[in-house]
N, C-alpha and C positions, 0 to 999 in steps of 0.2 A: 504493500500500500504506500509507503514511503516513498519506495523508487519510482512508483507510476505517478502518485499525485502530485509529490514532492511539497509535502504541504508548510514547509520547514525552511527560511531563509537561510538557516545557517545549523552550526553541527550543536554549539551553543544554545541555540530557541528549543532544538529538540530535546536536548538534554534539561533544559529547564521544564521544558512540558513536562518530561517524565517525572520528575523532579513532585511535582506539583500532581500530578496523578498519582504517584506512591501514597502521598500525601494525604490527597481525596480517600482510595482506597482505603487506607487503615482507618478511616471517618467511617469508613461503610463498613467495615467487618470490626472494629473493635468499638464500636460507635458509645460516646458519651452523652450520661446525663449533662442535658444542656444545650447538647449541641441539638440543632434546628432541624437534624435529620435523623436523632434517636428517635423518636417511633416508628419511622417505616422502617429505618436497616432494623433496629429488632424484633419489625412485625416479619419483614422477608426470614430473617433467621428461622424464626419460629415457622413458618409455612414451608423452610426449604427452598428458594423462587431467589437462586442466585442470577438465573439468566437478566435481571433487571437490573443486577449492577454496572452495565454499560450504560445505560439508562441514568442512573444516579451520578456517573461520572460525568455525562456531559450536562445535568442540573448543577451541579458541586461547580462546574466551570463555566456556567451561566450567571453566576454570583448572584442568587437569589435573594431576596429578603427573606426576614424569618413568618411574614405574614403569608408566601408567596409560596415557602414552605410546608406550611402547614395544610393550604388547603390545597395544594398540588398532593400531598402526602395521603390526605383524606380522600380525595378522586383514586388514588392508586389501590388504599390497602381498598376501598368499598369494592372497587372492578376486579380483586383478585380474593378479596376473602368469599364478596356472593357466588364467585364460579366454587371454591374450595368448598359451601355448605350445600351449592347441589353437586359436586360432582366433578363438574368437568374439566374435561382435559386442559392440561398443563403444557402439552407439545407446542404447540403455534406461539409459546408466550415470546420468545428469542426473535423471532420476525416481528410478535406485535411490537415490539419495544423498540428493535432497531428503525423500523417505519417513523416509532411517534418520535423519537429524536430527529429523523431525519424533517419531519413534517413543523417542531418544536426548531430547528435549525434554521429553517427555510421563515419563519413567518415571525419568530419569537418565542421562549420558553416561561408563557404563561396559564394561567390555573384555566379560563377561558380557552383556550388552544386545545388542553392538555382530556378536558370534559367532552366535547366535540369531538375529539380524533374515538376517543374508547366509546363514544356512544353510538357512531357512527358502523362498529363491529358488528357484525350478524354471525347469525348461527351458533352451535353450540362447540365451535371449537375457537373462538372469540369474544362472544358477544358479552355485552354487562349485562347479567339479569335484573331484570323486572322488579318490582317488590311482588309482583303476583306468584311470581317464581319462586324469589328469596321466602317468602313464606309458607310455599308449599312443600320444599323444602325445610324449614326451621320446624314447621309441624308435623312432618311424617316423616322423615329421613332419619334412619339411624346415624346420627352424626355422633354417637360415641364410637364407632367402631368403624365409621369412613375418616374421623378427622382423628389425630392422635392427641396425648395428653399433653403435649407442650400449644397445639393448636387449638386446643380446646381451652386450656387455662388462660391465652390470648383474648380469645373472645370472652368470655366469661370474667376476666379483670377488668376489660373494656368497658362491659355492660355495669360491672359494680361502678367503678367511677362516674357513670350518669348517675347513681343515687345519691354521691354527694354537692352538699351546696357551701355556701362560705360558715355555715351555722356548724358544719362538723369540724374535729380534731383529725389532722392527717396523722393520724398512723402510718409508719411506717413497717413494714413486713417482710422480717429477712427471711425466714422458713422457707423453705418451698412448698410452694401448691400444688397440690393434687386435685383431681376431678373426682366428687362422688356421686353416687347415685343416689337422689332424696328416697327414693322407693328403690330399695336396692335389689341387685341383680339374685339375689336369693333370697327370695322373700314369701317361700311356700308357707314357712313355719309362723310368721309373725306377720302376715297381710295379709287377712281373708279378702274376698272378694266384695264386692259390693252388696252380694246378698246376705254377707256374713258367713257362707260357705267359703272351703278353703279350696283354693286354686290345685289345677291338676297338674302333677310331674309328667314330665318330658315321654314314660310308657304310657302313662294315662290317655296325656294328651295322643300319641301315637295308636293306641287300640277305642280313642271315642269316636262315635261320629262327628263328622261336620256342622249337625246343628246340634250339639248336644249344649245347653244352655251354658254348664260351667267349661264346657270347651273354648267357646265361643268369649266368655267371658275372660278365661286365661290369655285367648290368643290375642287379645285386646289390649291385655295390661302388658304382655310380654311386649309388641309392639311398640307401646307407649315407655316404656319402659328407656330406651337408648335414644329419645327425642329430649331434645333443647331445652325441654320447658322440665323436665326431670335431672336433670343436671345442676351441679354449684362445685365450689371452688372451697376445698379447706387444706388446712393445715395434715400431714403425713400421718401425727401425734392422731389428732382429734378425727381424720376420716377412718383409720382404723381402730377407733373407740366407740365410733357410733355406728358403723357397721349395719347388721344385720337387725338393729333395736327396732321394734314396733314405731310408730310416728308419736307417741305421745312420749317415751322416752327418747326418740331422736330428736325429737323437736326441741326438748327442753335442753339436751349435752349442745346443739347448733347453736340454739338462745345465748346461751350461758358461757361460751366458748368464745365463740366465734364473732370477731367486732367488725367483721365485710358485710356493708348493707347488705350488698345482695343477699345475705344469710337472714339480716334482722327482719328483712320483706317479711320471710315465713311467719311470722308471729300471725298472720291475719286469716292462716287456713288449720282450722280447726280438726279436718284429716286431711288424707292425704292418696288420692286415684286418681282415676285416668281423666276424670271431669276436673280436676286442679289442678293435674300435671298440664292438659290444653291451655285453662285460664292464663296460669304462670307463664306460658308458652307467647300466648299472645303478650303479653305485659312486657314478656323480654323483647319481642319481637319489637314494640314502639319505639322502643329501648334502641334498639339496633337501626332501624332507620333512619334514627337521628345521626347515628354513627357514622354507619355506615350509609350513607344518600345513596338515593337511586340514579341513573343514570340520566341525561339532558333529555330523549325522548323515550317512549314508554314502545319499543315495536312489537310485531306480533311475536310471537315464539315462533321457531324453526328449526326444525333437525337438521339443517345444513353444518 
């Protein structure tokens, strides 16, 4: 590329480039509190999505403002976290990126540009989803077992910080978080079902029939079970304390424990199924829109 475009007056300008690109670089892989570009390099970290570090280099040498930052940062994590919660592919990310700099090259590298080029993507190996999308996924998609624990605990810390306002005390939280399961993922012995019957094991469920009422009621909770709105964020200590407890001793170790709104939300659901795992769902959901914004127009969906 050097020897064909020669983009370099001198041996000097190029070694200063690189100079200043090392530079960049370790901003992006060892990125500090403070600096204007920590939350997207440790949102990329966290999803894995190094192909957008070309991308980030030629922002870092656009000399951005920090305001300019921020919400180029929020267009980027929204168009790559909504594809990560339905699903889709991550292959075309390397071409989408090298495009939008080239496009960000050509006109300017602003937050307006930058909204426009991702909203302009179609189909599903591009496109920004929808909130129609984003939330039909958020409500039905097993996202504890598509997204992992460091992506999960991302979103999920995201969503707590919309609960605070200037009235709270920042805590600080060195522990690491782990993802639990509010209704946890063995929960024969200590969750009956909604009728107060107790849910069927994995032979059960395999020798009932199709309608059989508590079949049908297991395969419901099992379902609901690995979505969004059954999900939160604790400490190592305390998610393997509260465990496998019924909701009225989970509820109260959470209470008691745990000083992450998003934990103190619970105080308002008196039990704890698949009709409050939904509610919760949607609540995080508003939550998430804010966050993470939908994209400039709203297109049809397409399996292209």
């Amino acid at each position: 590329w050097i020897e064909r475009e020669k983009p370099f007056k001198s041996v000097a300008e190029e070694l200063e480039t690189l100079s200043r690109q090392g530079d960049d670089f370790r901003r992006i892989i060892e990125p500090q509190k403070g600096d204007a570009i920590f939350g997207l390099a440790t949102f990329l970290e966290s999803f894995d999505i190094r192909t957008a570090y070309p991308l980030l280099l030629f922002l870092l040498n656009a000399k951005l403002g920090d305001e300019q930052w921020d919400e180029i940062s929020t267009l980027l994590e929204s168009y790559l976290l909504r594809r990560a919660v339905l699903g889709w592919s991550t292959k075309a990310y390397n071409r989408i990126f090298l495009n939008l700099a080239k496009s960000l090259r050509a006109v300017g590298a602003r937050p307006e540009i930058v909204k426009a080029f991702l909203s302009s993507l179609s189909g599903e190996s591009s496109a920004w989803p929808t909130d129609e999308q984003f939330f039909g996924a958020w409500q039905g998609r097993d996202t504890y077992h598509d997204l992992n624990n460091a992506k999960l605990v991302h979103v999920l810390s995201r969503l707590n910080d919309t609960y605070l306002t200037n009235r709270n005390e920042r805590v600080q939280i060195d522990s690491p978080l782990t993802v639990e399961h509010i209704l946890p993922q063995t929960w024969l012995k200590n969750w009956p079902l909604a009728g107060g019957e107790s849910g069927l094991s994995f032979k059960e469920l395999f020798d009932a029939s199709a309608d059989d009422p508590r079949a049908v009621a297991t395969r419901r909770r099992d379902a609901a079970l690995q979505t969004m709105g059954n999900l939160t964020i604790l400490t190592q200590e305390l998610n393997s304390d509260a465990s496998n407890a019924a909701w009225a001793v989970k509820k109260s170790k959470l209470l008691t424990a745990s000083l992450l709104p998003i934990n103190q939300q619970l105080h308002v659901y008196d039990k704890w199924a698949e009709d409050t795992i939904a509610q919760r769902s949607k609540e995080l959901f508003q939550k998430a829109t804010t966050v993470w914004p939908a994209p400039l127009t709203q297109p049809a969906p397409t399996n292209g």
